[in-house]
C-alpha positions in Angstrom: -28.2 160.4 35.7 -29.1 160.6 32.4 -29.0 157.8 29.7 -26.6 157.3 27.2 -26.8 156.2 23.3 -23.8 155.0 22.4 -22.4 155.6 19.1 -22.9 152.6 16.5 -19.6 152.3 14.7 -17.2 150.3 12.3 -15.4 147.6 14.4 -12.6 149.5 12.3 -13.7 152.6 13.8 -14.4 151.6 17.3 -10.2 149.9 17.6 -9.3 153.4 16.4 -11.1 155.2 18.8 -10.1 152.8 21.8 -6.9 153.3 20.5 -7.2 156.8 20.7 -8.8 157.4 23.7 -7.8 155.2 25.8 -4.2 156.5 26.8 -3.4 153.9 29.9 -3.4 150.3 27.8 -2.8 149.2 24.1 -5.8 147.9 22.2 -4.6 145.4 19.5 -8.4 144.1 18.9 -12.0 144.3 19.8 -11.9 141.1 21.5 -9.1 141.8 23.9 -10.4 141.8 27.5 -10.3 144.3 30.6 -11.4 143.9 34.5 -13.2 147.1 35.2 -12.3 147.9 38.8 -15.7 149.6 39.5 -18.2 147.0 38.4 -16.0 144.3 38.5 -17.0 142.5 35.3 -14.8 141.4 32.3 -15.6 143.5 29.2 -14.3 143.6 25.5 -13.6 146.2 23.8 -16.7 145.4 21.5 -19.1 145.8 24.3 -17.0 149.0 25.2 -19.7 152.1 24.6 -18.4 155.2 22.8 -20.7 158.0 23.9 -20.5 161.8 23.4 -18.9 164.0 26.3 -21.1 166.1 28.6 -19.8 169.4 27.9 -19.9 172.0 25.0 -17.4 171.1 22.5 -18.6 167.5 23.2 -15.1 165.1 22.7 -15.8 161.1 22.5 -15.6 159.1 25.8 -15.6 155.4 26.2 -17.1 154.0 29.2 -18.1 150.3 30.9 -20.7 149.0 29.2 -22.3 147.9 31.8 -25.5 148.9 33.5 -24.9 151.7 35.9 -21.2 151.7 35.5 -19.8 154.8 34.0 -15.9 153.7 34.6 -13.2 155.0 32.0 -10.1 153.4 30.7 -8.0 154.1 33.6 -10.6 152.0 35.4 -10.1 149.1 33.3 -7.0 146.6 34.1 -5.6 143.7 31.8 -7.3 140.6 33.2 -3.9 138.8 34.1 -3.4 135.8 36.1 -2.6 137.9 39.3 -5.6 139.7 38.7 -8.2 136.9 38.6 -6.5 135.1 41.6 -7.2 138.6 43.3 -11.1 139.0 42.1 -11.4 135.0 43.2 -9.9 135.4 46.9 -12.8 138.6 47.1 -15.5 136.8 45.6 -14.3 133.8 48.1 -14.0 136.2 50.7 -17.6 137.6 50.1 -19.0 134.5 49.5 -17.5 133.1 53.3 -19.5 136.4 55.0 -22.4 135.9 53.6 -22.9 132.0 54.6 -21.4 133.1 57.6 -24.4 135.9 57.8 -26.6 133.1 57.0 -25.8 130.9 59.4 -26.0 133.8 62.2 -29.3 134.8 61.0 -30.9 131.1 61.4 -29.0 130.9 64.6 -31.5 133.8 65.8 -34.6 132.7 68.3 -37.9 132.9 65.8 -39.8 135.9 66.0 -43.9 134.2 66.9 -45.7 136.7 64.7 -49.1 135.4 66.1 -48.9 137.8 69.0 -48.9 140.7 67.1 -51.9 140.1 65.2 -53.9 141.0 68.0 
């Protein structure tokens, strides 16, 4: 994948172009949030990145600022209360399997590494 520059504009600019491009929620401000469902981090609209398009006539995109996370607005939901009680039972949920993992892994007889230095 190739890297992206995004381009540095006006926070006047920027509203406009989320405004614009984003054609599935209002933008009101830069520092209104979203959930991206891909990532699953809570951006603004100041972090958003607006990058160039891939093909020949080359129309702006915006995209998840985050690292390896090419989402677009239709990825992106209003963090609500419903919402965060949702990410919070997964990240419970997630965080239950993995002790659980734990404790199954410790629960395994030691492996006695001496015998195969021979």
């Amino acid at each position: 994948m190739a890297l992206v520059s995004p381009i540095k504009l006006s926070d006047e600019d920027k509203l406009e172009t989320l405004q614009r491009l984003d054609q599935f929620r209002q933008w009101h401000s830069l520092d209104e949030k979203r959930y991206c469902l891909v990532c699953g981090e809570i951006i603004t609209g100041r972090e958003i990145q607006v990058i160039w398009g891939k093909r020949e006539n080359r129309p702006l995109r915006i995209i998840c600022p985050t690292e390896h996370c090419n989402a677009m607005p239709m990825e992106w939901v209003r963090p609500t209360d419903e919402v965060l009680i949702k990410i919070a039972e997964a990240e419970r949920r997630r965080i239950r399997l993995t002790i659980r993992a734990g404790r199954a892994t410790r629960s395994l007889p030691k492996r006695n590494d001496t015998q195969y230095d021979r």
